[in-house]
VEXMIGU-881754 format. One line per 3 residues: their letters; for each residue x, y, z of C-alpha. Coordinates in steps of 0.5 Angstrom, whole numbers, plus 2048, in hexadecimal, padded with zeros to 3 digits. Layout:
a	X/Y/Z ~ ...
***
This chain:
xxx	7E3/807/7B3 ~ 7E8/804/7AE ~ 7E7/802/7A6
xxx	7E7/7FA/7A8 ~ 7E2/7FB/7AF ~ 7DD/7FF/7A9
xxx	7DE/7F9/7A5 ~ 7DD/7F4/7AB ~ 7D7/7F7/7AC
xxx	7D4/7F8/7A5 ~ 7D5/7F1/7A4 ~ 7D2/7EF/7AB
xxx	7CC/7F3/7A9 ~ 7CC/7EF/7A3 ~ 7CB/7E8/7A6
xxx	7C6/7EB/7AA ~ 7C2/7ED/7A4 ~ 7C4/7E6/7A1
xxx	7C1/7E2/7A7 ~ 7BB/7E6/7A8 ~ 7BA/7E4/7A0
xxx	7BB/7DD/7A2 ~ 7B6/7DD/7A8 ~ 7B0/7E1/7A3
xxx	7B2/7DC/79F ~ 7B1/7D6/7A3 ~ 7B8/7D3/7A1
xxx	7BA/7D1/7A7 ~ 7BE/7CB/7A7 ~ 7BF/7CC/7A0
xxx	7C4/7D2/79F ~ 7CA/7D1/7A4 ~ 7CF/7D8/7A4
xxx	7D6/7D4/7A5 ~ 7DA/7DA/7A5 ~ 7E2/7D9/7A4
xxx	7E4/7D2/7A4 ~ 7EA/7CE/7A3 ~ 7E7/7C8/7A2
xxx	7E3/7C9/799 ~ 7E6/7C3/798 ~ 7E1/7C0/79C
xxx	7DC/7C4/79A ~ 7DD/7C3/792 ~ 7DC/7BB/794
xxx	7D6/7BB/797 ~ 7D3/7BF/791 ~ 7D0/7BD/78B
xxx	7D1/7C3/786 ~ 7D2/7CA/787 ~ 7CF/7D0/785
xxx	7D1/7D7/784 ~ 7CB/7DB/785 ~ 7CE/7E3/784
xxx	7CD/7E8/780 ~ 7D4/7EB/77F ~ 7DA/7E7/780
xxx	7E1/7E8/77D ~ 7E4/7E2/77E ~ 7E1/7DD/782
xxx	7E6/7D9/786 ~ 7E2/7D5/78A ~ 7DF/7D2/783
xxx	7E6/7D0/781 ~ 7E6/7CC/787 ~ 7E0/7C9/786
xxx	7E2/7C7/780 ~ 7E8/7C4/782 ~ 7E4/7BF/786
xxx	7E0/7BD/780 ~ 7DA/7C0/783 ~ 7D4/7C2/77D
xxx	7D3/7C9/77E ~ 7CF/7CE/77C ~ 7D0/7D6/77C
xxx	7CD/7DC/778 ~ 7D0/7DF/773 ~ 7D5/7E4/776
xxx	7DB/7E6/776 ~ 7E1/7E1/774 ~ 7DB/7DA/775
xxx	7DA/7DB/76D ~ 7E2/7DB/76C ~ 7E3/7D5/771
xxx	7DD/7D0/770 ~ 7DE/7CD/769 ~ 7D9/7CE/764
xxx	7D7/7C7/762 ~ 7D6/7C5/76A ~ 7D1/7CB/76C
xx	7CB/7C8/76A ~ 7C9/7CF/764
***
């Protein structure tokens, strides 16, 4: 098996774990995986805020975005967020 169908199928094996999480959790319904999608200008419309729920981040790309929109966001304090969320907004 190649280099990429071993990436395929951890990634695969992933979401498997992902969904079976969700059904323990009883949050069917409640988390949707959307996978690849062209369309985030949609997505980042229909959203309140946005919220960076990770613990190691280099430059999290997908929080520009959201800010660019003028969503409120939330993230933890990894990587480049402290260097990017000015300091008197953060709420500290």
């Amino acid at each position: 098996m190649s280099d990429s169908g071993l990436a395929w199928e951890k990634r695969i094996c992933f979401c498997t774990m992902l969904l079976e999480i969700v059904k323990k959790k009883n949050l069917i319904g409640y988390i949707d995986f959307l996978g690849f999608r062209s369309d985030t200008d949609v997505l980042y419309s229909a959203a309140d805020a946005f919220v960076l729920s990770i613990r190691s981040e280099g430059l999290p790309m997908v929080m520009l975005e959201s800010m660019m929109v003028g969503l409120p966001v939330v993230a933890m304090d990894v990587g480049a967020v402290r260097g990017i969320l000015p300091l008197p907004d953060t709420g500290r």
